[in-house]
C-alpha positions as CSV (number, residue, x, y, z in Angstrom):
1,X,-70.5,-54.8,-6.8
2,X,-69.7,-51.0,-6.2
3,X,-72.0,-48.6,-7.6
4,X,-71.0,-45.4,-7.7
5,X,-72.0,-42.0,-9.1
6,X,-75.5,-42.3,-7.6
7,X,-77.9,-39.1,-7.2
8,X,-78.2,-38.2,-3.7
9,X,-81.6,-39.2,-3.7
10,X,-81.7,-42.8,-4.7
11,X,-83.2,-45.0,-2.7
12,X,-82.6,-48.6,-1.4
13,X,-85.9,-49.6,-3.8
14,X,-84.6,-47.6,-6.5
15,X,-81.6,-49.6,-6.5
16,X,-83.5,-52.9,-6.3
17,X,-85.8,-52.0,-9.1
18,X,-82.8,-51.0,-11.3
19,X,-80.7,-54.6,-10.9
20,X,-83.9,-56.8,-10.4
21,X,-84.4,-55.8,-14.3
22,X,-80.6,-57.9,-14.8
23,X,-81.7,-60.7,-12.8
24,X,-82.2,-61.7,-8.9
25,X,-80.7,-59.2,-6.4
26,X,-79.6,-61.0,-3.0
27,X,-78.5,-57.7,-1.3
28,X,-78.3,-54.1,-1.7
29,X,-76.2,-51.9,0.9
30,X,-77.2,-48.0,0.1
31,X,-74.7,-45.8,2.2
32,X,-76.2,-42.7,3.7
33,X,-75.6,-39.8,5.8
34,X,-76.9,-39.3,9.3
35,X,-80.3,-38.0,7.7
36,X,-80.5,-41.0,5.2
37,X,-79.7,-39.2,2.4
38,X,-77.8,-41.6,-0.6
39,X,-74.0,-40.5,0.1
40,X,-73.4,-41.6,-4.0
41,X,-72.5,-44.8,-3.8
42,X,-74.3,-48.7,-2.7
43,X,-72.8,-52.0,-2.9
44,X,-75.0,-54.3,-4.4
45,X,-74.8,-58.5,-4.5
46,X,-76.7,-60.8,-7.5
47,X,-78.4,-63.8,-5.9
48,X,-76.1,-65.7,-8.9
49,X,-72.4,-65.3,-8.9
50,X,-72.6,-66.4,-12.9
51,X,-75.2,-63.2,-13.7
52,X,-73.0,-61.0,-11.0
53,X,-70.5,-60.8,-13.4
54,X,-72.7,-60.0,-16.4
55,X,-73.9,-57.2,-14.9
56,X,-71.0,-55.3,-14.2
57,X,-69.8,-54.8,-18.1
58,X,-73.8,-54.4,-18.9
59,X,-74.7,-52.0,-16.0
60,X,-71.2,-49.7,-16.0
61,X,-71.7,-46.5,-17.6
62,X,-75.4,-47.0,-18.2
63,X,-77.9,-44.0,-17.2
64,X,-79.4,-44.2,-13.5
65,X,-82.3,-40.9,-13.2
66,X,-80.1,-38.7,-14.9
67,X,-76.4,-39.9,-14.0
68,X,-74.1,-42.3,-15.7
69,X,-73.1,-45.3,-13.3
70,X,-69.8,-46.8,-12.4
71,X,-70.5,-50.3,-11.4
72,X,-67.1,-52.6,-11.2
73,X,-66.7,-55.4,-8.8
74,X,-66.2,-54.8,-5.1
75,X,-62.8,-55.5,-3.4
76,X,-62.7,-57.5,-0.2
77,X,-61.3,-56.0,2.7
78,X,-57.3,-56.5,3.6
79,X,-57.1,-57.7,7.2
80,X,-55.6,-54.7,8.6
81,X,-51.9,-54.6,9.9
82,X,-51.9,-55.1,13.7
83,X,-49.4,-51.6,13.8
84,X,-52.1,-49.4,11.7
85,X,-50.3,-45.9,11.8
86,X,-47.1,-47.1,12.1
87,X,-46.7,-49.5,9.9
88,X,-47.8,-47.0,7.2
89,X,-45.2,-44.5,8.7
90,X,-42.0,-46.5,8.9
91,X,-42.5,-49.2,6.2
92,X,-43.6,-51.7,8.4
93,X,-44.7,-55.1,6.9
């Protein structure tokens, strides 16, 4: 899952605590800036696929220390085209 609108000082544990209360976390991934400071947003993974998807709807706009989350499921990453710039540029498929 994507969570975004995080305060910049969440914390990995935060995080943990938060979903641990919707069932079994298997992962949380809490991007941060060269000084480890939260950049806003984490990416987060239920230990059950079955409760992964119950916690989005219950979780999305929900308060997290004084901000209203946006949790929605992650998207999987495209392979990217082999021509990159170009294929963006002239059309390229």
């Amino acid at each position: 899952m994507l969570i975004g609108n995080l305060p910049l000082d969440t914390t990995k544990d935060d995080l943990l605590a938060f979903f641990e209360k919707m069932g079994k976390v298997g992962h949380v991934e809490l991007l941060t800036d060269k000084v480890g400071r939260c950049k806003g947003f984490a990416f987060v993974t239920m230990a059950d696929r079955d409760q992964q998807e119950k916690v989005i709807p219950a979780l999305d706009n929900t308060q997290f220390k004084g901000r209203v989350l946006s949790v929605s499921p992650a998207k999987t990453r495209s392979q990217p085209s082999r021509l990159g710039f170009f294929s963006k540029l002239f059309g390229a498929k």
